[in-house]
C-alpha positions, 0 to 999 in steps of 0.5 A: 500500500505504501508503495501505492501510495507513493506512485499517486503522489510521484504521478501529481509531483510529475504532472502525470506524465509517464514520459519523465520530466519537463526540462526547462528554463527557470526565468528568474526574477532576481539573480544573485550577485556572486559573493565575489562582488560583494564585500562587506564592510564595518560593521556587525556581519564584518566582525562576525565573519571574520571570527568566523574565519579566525574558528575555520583557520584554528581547526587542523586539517589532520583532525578533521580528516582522521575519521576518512583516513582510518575508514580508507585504511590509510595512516591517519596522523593526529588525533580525532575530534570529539562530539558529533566527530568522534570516532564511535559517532554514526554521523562522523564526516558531517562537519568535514563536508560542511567545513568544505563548503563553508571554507570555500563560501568565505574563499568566494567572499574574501579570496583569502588564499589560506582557505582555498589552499586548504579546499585543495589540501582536503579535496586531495586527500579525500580523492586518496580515501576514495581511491583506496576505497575502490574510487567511488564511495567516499565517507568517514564509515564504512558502507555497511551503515548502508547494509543496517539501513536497507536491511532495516535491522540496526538502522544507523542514525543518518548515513545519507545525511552524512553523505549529503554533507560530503557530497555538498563540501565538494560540489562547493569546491569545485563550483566556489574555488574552481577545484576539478578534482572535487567534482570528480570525486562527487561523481564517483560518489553519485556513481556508487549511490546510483548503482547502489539504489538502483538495485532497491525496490520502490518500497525498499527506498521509500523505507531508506528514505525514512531515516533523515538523508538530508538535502541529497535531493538538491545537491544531486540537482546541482551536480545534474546543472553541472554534468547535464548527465540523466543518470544524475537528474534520475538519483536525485530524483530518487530522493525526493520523497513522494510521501512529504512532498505528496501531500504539501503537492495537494495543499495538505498540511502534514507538518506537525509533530514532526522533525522540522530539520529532516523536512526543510532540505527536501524543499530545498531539493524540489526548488533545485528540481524545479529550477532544472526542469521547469515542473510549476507543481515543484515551485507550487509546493516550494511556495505552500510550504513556506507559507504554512511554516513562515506564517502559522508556525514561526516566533517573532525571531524567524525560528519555528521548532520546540524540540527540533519539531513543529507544533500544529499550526497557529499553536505556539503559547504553550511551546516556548522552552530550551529547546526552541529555533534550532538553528540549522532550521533557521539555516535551512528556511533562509535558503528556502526563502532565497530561492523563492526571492529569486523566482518572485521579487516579493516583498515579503520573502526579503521581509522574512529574511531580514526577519530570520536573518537579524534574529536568528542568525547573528547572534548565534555566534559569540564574539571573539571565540567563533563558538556557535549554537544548536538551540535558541531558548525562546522561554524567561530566564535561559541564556544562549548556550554556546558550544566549544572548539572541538568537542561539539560539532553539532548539526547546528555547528556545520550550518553556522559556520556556513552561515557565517561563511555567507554574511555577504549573499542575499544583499543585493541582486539585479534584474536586465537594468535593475540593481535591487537592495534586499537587506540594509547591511554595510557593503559594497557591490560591483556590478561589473556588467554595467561598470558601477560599484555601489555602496551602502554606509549603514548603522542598521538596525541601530539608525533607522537609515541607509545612504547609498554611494555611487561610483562609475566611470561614466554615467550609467543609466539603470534602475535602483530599486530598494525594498520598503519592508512591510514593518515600516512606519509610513511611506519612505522616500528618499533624496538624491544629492540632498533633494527629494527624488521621485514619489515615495513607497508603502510598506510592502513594495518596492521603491525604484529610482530610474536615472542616468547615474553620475561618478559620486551619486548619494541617495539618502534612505529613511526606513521609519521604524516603529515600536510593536508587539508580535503576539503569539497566534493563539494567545493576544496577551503574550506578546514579542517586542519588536523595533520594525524587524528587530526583536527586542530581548529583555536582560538582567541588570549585571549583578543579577547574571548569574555564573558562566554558562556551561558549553553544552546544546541545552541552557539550563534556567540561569534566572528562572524567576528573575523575569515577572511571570506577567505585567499590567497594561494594555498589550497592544500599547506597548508604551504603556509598559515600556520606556525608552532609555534616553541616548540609546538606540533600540534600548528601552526599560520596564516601566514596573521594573526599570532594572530590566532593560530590553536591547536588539536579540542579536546583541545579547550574548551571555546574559539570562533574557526574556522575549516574550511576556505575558501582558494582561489590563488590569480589570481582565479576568485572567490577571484576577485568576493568576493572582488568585492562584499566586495566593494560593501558591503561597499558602500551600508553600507555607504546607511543604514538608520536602519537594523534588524538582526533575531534571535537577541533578542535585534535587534528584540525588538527594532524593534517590531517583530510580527507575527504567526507561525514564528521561528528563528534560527543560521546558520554559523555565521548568523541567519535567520526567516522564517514563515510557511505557515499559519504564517507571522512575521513582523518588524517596521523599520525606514525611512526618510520622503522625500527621495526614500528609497530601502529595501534590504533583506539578503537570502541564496541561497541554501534554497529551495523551496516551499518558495514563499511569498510576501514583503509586506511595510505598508500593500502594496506588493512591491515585490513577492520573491521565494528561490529555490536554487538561488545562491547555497552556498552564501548569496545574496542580493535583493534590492527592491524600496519602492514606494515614497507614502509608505515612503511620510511624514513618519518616519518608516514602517512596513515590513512584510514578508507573505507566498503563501498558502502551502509555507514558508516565508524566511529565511530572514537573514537580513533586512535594509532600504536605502538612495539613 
């Protein structure tokens, strides 16, 4: 059935046709400019490439081959990375193709000569692992993972993920720095691939492409505009899985709960698929895709997953946490959105790049060390966990330092006699066909505007054209040598100056920003703010910072009650809230609590932050029952007698945590554990000898079902709870009377939490013994 099921889709992706696809010329909208003709200069992106550059010239060559060189039987000077590279992880090789491809994004960007030569260096000895391999598998294990996953026993975590890497490191050699032999080694990869999934049923590969394969689809397709062979356009193909992109094809929804970074690059591969055949329905689904992502699941940040994964659509009150906007996700929809900026010229498509861009991408990256981050926490009191220099090599790593590798792309693109401005970041551009360099003298976001200089050698007659974001307080319009030039724009459109351009040309450009709140979809009160497209993070004054964060992927609560859980005021006024702090830009304060100040997300490095907040009037019936509940908080504080917090090492230590098959993990400013369905977890807590005592546990109430399981105290069930929705978007309390035998003469009992039989047990976010 399965199978069938994929033909129907793979007949509506093809149009129907039994013929194979429709090979055509994609006329586009905008061209980008080469990274070559982009240079950037003084400012933030300037700095952050070139620490980039700093992390990329520190790590060795030897370290990040060691794994190839081992896996070809070839000597293997140095010593191996840690993290994601060490020898023992399945995915070990990702970062090495990444470090190629992003080596040679910063050639294109900088013709530093240092980083082509180590492009050649590592190409070279790859094509020798490769050789010695038998010259045309290439990886840094051996092609039995391959074996595990087509026998679907003992399944490796993501070989073609890992390949994709690879194979994208080296398309990027050839296709930035000119390497010939990188391309010949890729095609003896696609050549072993080819024969290797030719001998697979449609069912087989459609259960291979069950494990994450990352973007074969696209580089396959870049490889095929390379070659024009149609063994290459028929792999590529081959990976585009029918049952995703099926249902996006029908305009159908299935993108909730589902692993949101596994997703995005079989978009990326239908675009590729798209511009080499000229099939609409691939851009159709491109487009459809975007949508459901960027505007019913996506932060005011431009991230879009809780725990790598997205929620159902317009429902994201209840998901913000430690987990939130990995980044290779923010990665991945940049360049979902590139592509559709380039088949369209839309106004909105700049505006979520600028978005995603500022927000989600600079400030994963701490200054001075190039470190980088796998997840963004979107929840009060966390702060950005960086990773270190080589023993992490996450996912995440392998994107940032692309993404810091390309800080220079997407700025400008042109059109026949067009010259667009996509972002406002300091640069200069050569347009070499038309003799004119232009250049852009910006302190965006921190001023609200950009000037442009022109140079050529003659007057030149072309159209400049700049985006008007949508977030702009009013028309915008501009002055040419100091005098008003032509009508102005609205927000959301574009503004186009048509002249014959002079040797020193200045055009002056105001963007209006405006202070705004972005509030959640399925929640009005709980709001973002946000200066035009700047999200604004609020911080803790210094002496309330905390220690130094721990490097790792996951922050741990560094103040979480340090942020007010709520404010009073009027949501949508925003003013009525916050203040401006006089003499810096972007900077504002909580009028109720002056000490926290709010400054642009991507300048907050260290601190503990918050982004969202909940803001109720005064007279609403909310505010009334939160501060009902705070009250009875603090009496039933007064009961406590002991109490254990999940996730808490030291907490869960001291009260003996047991059990099988249970986990634990951060959410929002709390943590939770739960246990599968054959595990259970336990914890000793203390009691008083001859007094009723009442157990109280801590659950939230959008955990949905099946989570059935029983209360156990001393081995004797004292309650039977069920989590399927209860109070959806709050925490709630559930207190339970512990019979008098249980508790009769003793100093402590045991509580266990157990699971009913195909269900899971919690989360439990707290648990706590009390007095009368």
């Amino acid at each position: 059935m399965q199978s069938l099921t994929t033909l129907l889709v793979a007949l509506i992706l093809s149009g129907g046709s039994k013929t194979g696809p429709r090979i055509g010329e994609v006329r586009m909208a905008l061209e980008p400019f080469d990274q070559r003709e982009v240079q950037l200069l003084s400012g933030p992106c300037k700095t952050a490439m070139d620490t980039n550059l700093k992390y990329l010239l520190q790590l060795d060559v030897d370290r990040l081959l060691y794994n190839f060189r081992v896996n070809a039987g070839l000597p293997a000077p140095g010593t191996p990375l840690g993290g994601w590279e060490a020898p023992d992880v399945e995915v070990r090789g990702h970062f090495t193709g990444h470090y190629l491809s992003a080596c040679s994004l910063l050639y294109r960007a900088t013709g530093d000569p240092r980083l082509k030569q180590r492009v050649d260096t590592m190409v070279a000895e790859l094509a020798k692992c490769q050789k010695a391999l038998g010259g045309e598998y290439l990886s840094a294990f051996p092609t039995s993972f391959f074996d595990r996953l087509e026998s679907g026993r003992q399944i490796p975590w993501a070989p073609y993920y890992t390949i994709h890497k690879i194979m994208a490191g080296l398309f990027d050699a050839y296709s930035l720095c000119g390497n010939r032999q990188a391309l010949e080694v890729l095609k003896g990869m696609a050549a072993y691939f080819k024969k290797r999934t030719d001998r697979l049923a449609i069912a087989d590969m459609d259960r291979v492409l069950n494990t994450e394969f990352g973007g074969m689809s696209e580089v396959l397709h870049n490889l095929y505009s390379v070659t024009k062979d149609p063994a290459h356009l028929e792999l590529a193909h081959r990976f585009d899985q029918a049952a995703f992109l099926g249902p996006l094809a029908l305009d159908h929804d299935d993108l909730s709960r589902i692993h949101a970074n596994t997703q995005i690059p079989k978009i990326c591969g239908a675009a590729r698929r798209y511009e080499v055949t000229g099939d609409p329905r691939y851009r159709e689904t491109v487009t459809y895709f975007w949508d459901r992502v960027v505007n019913h699941r996506t932060y005011a940040t431009g991230g879009c997953t809780n725990g790598e994964a997205w929620g159902d659509p317009d429902r994201l009150a209840d998901s913000l946490s430690a987990t939130n906007q990995e980044c290779c996700t923010t990665y991945n929809m940049l360049k979902v959105t590139r592509y559709l900026l380039r088949w369209t010229g839309a106004v909105k498509y700049g505006d979520f790049y600028e978005r995603a861009f500022f927000n989600g991408i600079l400030g994963t990256q701490e200054p001075g060390t190039g470190m980088l981050m796998y997840y963004v926490p979107l929840a009060s009191g966390f702060r950005r966990p960086f990773g270190t220099p080589y023993n992490s090599f996450w996912c995440c790593y392998g994107t940032g330092i692309e993404s810091f590798a390309k800080l220079n792309d997407s700025i400008y693109f042109h059109s026949g006699n067009a010259l667009y401005v996509n972002l406002f970041v300091a640069s200069k551009v050569r347009w070499a066909q038309k003799g004119v360099v232009l250049e852009q003298h910006t302190r965006f976001p921190e001023e609200a505007r950009t000037e442009f200089v022109v140079h050529v050698e003659h007057p030149v007659l072309f159209d400049l054209r700049i985006r008007v974001p949508g977030w702009s307080a009013g028309p915008v319009h501009v002055l040419v040598n100091g005098v008003k030039a032509g009508p102005s724009a609205a927000p959301g459109t574009i503004l186009t100056l048509r002249r014959r351009w002079n040797d020193g040309d200045r055009v002056e450009c105001r963007l209006p920003m405006k202070l705004h709140v972005q509030p959640m979809p399925d929640d009005p009160n709980l709001v973002a703010v946000m200066e035009g497209p700047i999200v604004l993070a609020g911080v803790l004054p210094t002496a309330q910072r905390g220690t130094a964060l721990q490097y790792n992927p996951v922050s741990a609560p560094a103040a979480p009650d340090a942020f007010p859980k709520y404010l009073v005021g009027d949501p949508a006024k925003v003013t009525d809230w916050i203040e401006s702090v006089p003499g810096q830009p972007l900077t504002y304060r909580l009028k109720s609590l002056p000490a926290i100040e709010l400054k642009p997300f991507y300048r907050v490095v260290h601190e503990p932050y918050a982004i969202y907040w909940l803001v109720l009037p005064q007279n609403s019936p909310r505010l009334a029952r939160i501060r009902e509940q705070e009250e009875a908080r603090k009496r039933m504080e007064a009961r406590v007698v002991d109490r254990v917090l999940p996730n808490n090492a030291e907490s869960e230590n001291a009260h003996h945590l047991r059990g099988e098959h249970t986990e634990s993990g951060p959410f929002g400013n709390r943590a939770w554990r739960h246990a599968s369905s054959d595990g259970w977890f336990s914890w000793d807590l203390a009691v008083l000898p001859d007094v009723p005592m009442t157990l109280l546990c801590t659950y939230w109430g959008s955990d949905v079902g099946p989570r059935t399981f029983d209360v156990l105290v001393d081995g004797q069930r004292i309650a039977t709870q069920s989590l399927d929705r209860n109070q959806p978007g709050e925490f709630f309390d559930v207190l339970t009377p512990i019979p008098p035998e249980i508790t009769r003469g003793k100093r402590k009992v045991t509580v266990e939490f157990r699971p009913h039989p195909g269900n899971i047990a919690g989360g439990v976010f707290e648990c706590a013994t009390l007095r009368p």
